[in-house]
KOLKOLSE-188266 format. One line per field, with one value per residue: residue number from 0; chain; x, y, z of N, C-alpha, C, O in turn. Coordinates in Angstrom, 3 decimals, padded with zeros to 6 digits, m for minus. Layout:
N
nr = NUM/...
kette = A/...
nxx = X/...
nyy = Y/...
nzz = Z/...
caxx = X/...
cayy = Y/...
cazz = Z/...
cxx = X/...
cyy = Y/...
czz = Z/...
oxx = X/...
oyy = Y/...
ozz = Z/...
//
This chain:
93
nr = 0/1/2/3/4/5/6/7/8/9/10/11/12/13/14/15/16/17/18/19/20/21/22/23/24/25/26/27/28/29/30/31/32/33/34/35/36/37/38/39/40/41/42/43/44/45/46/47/48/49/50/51/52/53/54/55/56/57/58/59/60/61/62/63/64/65/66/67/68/69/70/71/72/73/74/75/76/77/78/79/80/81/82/83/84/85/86/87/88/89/90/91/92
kette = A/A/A/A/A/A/A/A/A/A/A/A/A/A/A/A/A/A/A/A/A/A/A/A/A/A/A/A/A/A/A/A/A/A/A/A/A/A/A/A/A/A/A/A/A/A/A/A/A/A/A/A/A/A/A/A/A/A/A/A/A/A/A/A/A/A/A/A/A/A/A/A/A/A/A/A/A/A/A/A/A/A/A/A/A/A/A/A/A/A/A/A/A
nxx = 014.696/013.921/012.490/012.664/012.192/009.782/008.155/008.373/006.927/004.549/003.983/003.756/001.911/m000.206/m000.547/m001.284/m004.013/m004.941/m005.161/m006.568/m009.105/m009.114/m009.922/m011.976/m014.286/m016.549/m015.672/m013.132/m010.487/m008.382/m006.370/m006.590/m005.547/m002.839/m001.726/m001.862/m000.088/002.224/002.303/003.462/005.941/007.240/007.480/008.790/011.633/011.942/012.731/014.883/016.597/016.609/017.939/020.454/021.057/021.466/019.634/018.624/016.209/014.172/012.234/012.660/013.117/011.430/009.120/010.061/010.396/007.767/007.109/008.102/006.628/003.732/004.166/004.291/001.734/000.120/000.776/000.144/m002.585/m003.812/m003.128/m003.099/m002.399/m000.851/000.340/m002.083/m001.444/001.001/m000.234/m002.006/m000.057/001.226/m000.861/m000.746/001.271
nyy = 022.146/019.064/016.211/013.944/014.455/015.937/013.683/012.029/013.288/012.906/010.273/009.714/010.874/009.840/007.065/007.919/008.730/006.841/004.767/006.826/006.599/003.276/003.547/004.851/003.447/001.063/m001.795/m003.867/m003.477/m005.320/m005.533/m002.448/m001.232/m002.964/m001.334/000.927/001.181/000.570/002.605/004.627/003.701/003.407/006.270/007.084/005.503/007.144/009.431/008.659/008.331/010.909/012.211/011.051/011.289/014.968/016.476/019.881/021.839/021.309/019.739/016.723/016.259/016.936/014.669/012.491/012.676/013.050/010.293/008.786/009.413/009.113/006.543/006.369/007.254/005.703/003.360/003.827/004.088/002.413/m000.428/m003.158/m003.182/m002.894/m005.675/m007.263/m006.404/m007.940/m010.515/m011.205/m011.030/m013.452/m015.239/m015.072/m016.115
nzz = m012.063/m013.145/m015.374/m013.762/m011.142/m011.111/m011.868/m009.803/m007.467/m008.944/m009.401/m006.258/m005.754/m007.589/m005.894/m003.313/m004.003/m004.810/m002.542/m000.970/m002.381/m001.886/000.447/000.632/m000.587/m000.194/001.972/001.173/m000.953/m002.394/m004.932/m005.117/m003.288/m003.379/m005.918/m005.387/m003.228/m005.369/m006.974/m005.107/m004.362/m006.533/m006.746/m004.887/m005.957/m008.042/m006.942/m005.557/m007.735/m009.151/m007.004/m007.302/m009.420/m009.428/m009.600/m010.070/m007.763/m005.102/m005.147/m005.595/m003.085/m001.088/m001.778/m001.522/001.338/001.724/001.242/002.913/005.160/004.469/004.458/006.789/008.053/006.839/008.258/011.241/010.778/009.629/010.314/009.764/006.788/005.146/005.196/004.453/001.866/001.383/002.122/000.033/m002.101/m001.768/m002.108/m005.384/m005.818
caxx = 013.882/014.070/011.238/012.638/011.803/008.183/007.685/008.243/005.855/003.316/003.648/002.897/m000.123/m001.561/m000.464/m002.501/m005.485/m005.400/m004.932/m008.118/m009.837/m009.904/m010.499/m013.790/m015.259/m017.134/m014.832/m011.570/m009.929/m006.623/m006.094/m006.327/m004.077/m001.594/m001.681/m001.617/001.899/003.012/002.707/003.833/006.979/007.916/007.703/010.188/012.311/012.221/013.201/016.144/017.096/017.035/018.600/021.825/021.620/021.931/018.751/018.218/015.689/013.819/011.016/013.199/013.537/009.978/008.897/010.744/009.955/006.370/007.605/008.134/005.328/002.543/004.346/004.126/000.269/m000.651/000.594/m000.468/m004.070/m004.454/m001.625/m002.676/m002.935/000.640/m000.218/m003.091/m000.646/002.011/m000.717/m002.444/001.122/001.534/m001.987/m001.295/002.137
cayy = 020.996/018.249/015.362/012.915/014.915/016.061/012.387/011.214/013.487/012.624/008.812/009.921/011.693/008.635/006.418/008.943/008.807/005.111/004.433/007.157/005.425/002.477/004.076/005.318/002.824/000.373/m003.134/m003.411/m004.205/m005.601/m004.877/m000.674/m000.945/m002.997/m000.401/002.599/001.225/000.314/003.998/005.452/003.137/004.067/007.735/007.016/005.203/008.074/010.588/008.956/008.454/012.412/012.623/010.974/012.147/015.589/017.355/021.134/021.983/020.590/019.261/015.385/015.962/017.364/013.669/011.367/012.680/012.758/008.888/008.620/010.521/008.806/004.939/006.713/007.343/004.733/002.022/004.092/004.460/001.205/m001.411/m004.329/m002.733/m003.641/m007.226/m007.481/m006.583/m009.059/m011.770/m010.909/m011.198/m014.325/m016.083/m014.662/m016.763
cazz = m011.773/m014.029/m015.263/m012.977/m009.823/m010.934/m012.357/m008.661/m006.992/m009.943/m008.505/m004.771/m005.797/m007.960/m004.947/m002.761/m004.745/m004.967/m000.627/m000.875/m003.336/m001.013/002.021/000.174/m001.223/000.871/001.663/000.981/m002.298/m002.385/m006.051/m005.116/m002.577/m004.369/m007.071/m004.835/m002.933/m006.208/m007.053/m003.707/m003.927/m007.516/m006.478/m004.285/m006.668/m009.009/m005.800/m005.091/m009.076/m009.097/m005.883/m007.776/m010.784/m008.285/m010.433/m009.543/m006.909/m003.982/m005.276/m005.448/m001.273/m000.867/m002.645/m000.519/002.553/001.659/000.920/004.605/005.886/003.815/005.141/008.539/008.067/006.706/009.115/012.085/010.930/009.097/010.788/008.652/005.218/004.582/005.802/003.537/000.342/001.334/001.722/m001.455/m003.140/m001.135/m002.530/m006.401/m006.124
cxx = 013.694/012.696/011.522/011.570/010.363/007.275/007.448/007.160/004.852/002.968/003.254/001.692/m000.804/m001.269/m001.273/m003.901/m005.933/m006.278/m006.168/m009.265/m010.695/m010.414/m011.887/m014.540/m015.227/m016.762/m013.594/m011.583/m008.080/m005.612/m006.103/m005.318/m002.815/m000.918/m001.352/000.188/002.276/003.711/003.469/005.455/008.350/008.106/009.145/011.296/012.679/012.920/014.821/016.685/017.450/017.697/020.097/022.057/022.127/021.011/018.483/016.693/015.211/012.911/011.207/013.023/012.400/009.244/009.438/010.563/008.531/006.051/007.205/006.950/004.084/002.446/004.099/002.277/m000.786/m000.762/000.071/m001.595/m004.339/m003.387/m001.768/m002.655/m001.716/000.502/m001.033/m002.529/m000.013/001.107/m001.285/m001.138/001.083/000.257/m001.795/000.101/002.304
cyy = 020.217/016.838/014.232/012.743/015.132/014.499/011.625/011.448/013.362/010.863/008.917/010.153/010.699/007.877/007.093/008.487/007.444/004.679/005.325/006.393/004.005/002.623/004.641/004.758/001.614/m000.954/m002.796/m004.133/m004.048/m005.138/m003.175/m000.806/m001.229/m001.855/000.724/002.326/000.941/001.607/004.798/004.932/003.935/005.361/007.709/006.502/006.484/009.628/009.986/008.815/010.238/013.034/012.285/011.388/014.129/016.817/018.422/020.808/021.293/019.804/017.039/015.064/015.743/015.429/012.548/011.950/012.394/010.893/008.575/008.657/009.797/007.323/005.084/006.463/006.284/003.269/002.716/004.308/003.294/000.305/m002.480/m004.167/m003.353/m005.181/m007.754/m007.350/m008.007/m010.519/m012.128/m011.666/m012.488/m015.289/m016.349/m015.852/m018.244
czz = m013.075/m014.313/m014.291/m011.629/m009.846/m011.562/m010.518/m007.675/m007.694/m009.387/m007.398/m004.771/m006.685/m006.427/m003.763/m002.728/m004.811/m003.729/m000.776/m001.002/m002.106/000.047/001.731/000.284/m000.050/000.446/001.764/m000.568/m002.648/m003.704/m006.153/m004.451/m002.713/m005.672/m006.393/m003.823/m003.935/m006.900/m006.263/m004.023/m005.842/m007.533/m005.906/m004.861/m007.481/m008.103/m005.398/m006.537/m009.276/m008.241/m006.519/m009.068/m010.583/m009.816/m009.635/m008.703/m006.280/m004.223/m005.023/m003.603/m000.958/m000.827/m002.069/000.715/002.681/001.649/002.524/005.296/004.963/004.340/006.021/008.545/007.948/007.655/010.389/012.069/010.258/008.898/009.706/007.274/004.674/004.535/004.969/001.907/000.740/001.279/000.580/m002.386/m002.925/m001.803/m004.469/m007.181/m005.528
oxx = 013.292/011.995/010.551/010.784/009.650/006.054/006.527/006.532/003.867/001.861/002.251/000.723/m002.030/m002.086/m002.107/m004.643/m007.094/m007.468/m007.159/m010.046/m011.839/m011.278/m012.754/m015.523/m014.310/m017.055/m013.055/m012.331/m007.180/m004.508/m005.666/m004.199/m001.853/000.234/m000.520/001.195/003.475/004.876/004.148/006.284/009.426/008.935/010.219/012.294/013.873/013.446/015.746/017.694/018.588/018.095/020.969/023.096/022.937/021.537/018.102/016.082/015.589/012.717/010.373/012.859/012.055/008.902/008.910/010.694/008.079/004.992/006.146/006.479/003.230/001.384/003.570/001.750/m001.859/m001.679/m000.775/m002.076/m005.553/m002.783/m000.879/m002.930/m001.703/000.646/m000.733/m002.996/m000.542/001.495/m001.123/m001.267/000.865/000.726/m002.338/000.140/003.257
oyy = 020.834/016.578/013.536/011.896/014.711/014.356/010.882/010.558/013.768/010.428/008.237/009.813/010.662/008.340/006.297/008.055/007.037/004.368/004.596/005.814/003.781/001.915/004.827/005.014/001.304/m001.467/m001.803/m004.949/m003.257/m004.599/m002.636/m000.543/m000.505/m001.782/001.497/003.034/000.942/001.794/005.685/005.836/004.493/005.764/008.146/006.994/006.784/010.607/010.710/009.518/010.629/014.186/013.130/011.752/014.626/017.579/018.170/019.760/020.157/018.978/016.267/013.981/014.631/015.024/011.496/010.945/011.648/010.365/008.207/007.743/010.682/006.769/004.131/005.481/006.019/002.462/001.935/004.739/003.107/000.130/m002.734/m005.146/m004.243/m005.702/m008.900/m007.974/m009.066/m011.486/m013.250/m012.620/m013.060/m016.407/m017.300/m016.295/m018.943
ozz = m014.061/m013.335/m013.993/m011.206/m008.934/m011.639/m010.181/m007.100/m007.076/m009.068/m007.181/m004.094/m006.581/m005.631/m003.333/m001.846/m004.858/m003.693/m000.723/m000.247/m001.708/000.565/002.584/000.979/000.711/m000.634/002.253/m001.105/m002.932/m003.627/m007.170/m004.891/m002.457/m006.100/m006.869/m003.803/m003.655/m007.252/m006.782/m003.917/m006.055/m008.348/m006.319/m004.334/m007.499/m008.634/m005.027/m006.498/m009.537/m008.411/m006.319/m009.619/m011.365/m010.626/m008.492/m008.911/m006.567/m003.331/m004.550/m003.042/m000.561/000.284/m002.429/001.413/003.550/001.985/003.032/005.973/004.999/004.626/006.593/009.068/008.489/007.806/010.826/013.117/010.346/007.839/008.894/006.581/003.824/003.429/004.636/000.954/000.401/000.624/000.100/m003.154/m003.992/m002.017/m005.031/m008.328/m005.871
//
């Protein structure tokens, strides 16, 4: 296992903690949630970077599926959250 692979699940889990974060705290704030897919997404960047560079053990697979499975969660329990980045992006430009 190589730093790529535990660098990628180290981005899921801030991206995690972020999407918490806002789900905590009372409101919304567009600036966490931008930050927490920004993390989530670079995880996944760094999962398939170790996926071709073809780094020893599972932990690169583990890390991209969790990729999946966290986009899954999040639009089925909070549909416009995605919606609410892209307009954010959409106001800042």
């Amino acid at each position: 296992m190589k730093s790529i692979s535990i660098w990628s699940i180290v981005f899921i889990i801030f991206g995690l903690l972020f999407f918490g974060l806002n789900w905590i705290i009372v409101g919304y704030s567009e600036l966490i949630a931008f930050i927490g897919a920004i993390f989530i997404l670079l995880g996944a960047i760094f999962s398939f970077i170790a996926i071709f560079k073809n780094e020893k053990g599972s932990l690169k697979f583990i890390s991209l599926v969790s990729f999946f499975i966290i986009l899954f969660l999040i639009t089925w329990f909070e549909p416009f959250q995605a919606l609410r980045i892209v307009t954010w992006l959409k106001n800042i430009v």
